[in-house]
N, C-alpha and C positions, 0 to 999 in steps of 0.2 A: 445662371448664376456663376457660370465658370469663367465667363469675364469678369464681373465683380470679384470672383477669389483673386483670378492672377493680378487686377489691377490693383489691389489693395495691396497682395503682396508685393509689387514692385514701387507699392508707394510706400508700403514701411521698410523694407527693404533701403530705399533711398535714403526716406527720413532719418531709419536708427542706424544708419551707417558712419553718421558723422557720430563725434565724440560730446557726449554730451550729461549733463549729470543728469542725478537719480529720478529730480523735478522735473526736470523739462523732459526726458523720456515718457513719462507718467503724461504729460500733458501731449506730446507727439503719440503714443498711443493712442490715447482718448481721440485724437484728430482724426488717425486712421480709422478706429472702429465704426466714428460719423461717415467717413469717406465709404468704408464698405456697406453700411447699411443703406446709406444713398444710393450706390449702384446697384443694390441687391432690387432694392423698392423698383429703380429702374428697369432692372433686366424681368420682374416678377409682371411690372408695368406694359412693358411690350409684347412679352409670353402672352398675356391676356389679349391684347389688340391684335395681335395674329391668328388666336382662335376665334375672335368675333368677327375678322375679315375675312377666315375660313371658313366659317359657318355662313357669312352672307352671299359666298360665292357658292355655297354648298357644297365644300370638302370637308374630308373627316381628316384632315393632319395630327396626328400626336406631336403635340410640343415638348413635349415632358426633358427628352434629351437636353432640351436649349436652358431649361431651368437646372438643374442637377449642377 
Protein backbone atom coordinates (compact mmCIF):
# COMPACT_ATOMS: atom_id res chain seq x y z
CA UNK A 1 0.00 0.00 0.00
CA UNK A 2 3.00 2.42 0.32
CA UNK A 3 3.00 2.79 -3.43
CA UNK A 4 -0.62 3.59 -3.58
CA UNK A 5 0.05 6.39 -0.52
CA UNK A 6 2.98 8.05 -2.30
CA UNK A 7 1.39 7.82 -5.79
CA UNK A 8 -1.96 9.35 -4.81
CA UNK A 9 0.09 11.69 -2.96
CA UNK A 10 1.95 12.94 -5.93
CA UNK A 11 -1.12 12.94 -7.93
CA UNK A 12 -2.99 15.42 -5.50
CA UNK A 13 -0.05 17.03 -4.86
CA UNK A 14 0.05 17.69 -8.76
CA UNK A 15 -3.70 18.06 -9.28
CA UNK A 16 -4.21 20.74 -6.13
CA UNK A 17 -1.33 22.61 -7.03
CA UNK A 18 -2.81 24.61 -9.80
CA UNK A 19 -5.26 27.37 -8.69
CA UNK A 20 -8.38 26.34 -8.73
CA UNK A 21 -11.93 27.18 -7.04
CA UNK A 22 -13.85 25.62 -4.25
CA UNK A 23 -15.84 23.28 -6.91
CA UNK A 24 -13.45 21.92 -9.03
CA UNK A 25 -11.10 21.15 -5.80
CA UNK A 26 -13.99 19.09 -4.36
CA UNK A 27 -14.37 17.30 -7.70
CA UNK A 28 -10.12 16.87 -8.03
CA UNK A 29 -10.33 15.35 -4.61
CA UNK A 30 -13.11 13.03 -5.31
CA UNK A 31 -10.72 11.90 -8.45
CA UNK A 32 -7.77 11.35 -6.29
CA UNK A 33 -9.69 9.31 -3.55
CA UNK A 34 -10.91 6.93 -6.81
CA UNK A 35 -7.27 7.03 -7.85
CA UNK A 36 -6.03 5.83 -4.42
CA UNK A 37 -8.52 3.34 -3.84
CA UNK A 38 -7.73 1.81 -7.17
CA UNK A 39 -4.18 1.45 -6.46
CA UNK A 40 -4.71 0.27 -3.03
CA UNK A 41 -7.25 -2.72 -4.60
CA UNK A 42 -4.14 -3.08 -6.87
CA UNK A 43 -1.41 -3.38 -4.53
CA UNK A 44 -3.97 -5.50 -1.80
CA UNK A 45 -4.37 -7.51 -5.59
CA UNK A 46 -0.78 -8.59 -6.01
CA UNK A 47 0.06 -9.06 -2.10
CA UNK A 48 -2.51 -11.94 -2.44
CA UNK A 49 -0.87 -13.39 -5.83
CA UNK A 50 2.41 -13.52 -4.33
CA UNK A 51 1.25 -15.55 -1.28
CA UNK A 52 -0.58 -17.93 -3.64
CA UNK A 53 2.76 -18.21 -5.83
CA UNK A 54 4.38 -18.67 -2.51
CA UNK A 55 2.48 -21.27 -1.25
CA UNK A 56 2.60 -23.09 -4.73
CA UNK A 57 6.35 -23.15 -4.70
CA UNK A 58 6.01 -23.99 -0.92
CA UNK A 59 7.68 -20.86 0.82
CA UNK A 60 6.44 -19.27 3.90
CA UNK A 61 7.18 -15.43 2.70
CA UNK A 62 5.35 -12.74 4.91
CA UNK A 63 4.09 -10.21 2.65
CA UNK A 64 2.72 -7.94 5.25
CA UNK A 65 5.67 -5.31 4.91
CA UNK A 66 4.56 -4.80 0.99
CA UNK A 67 0.91 -4.02 2.10
CA UNK A 68 1.40 -1.45 5.12
Amino acid sequence: MAISNELSSEIAAAMLAQKKSPQELKKLSEIVLQVHSALQKMSQHAAAERMKAGAKQGTSTDYTDYTD
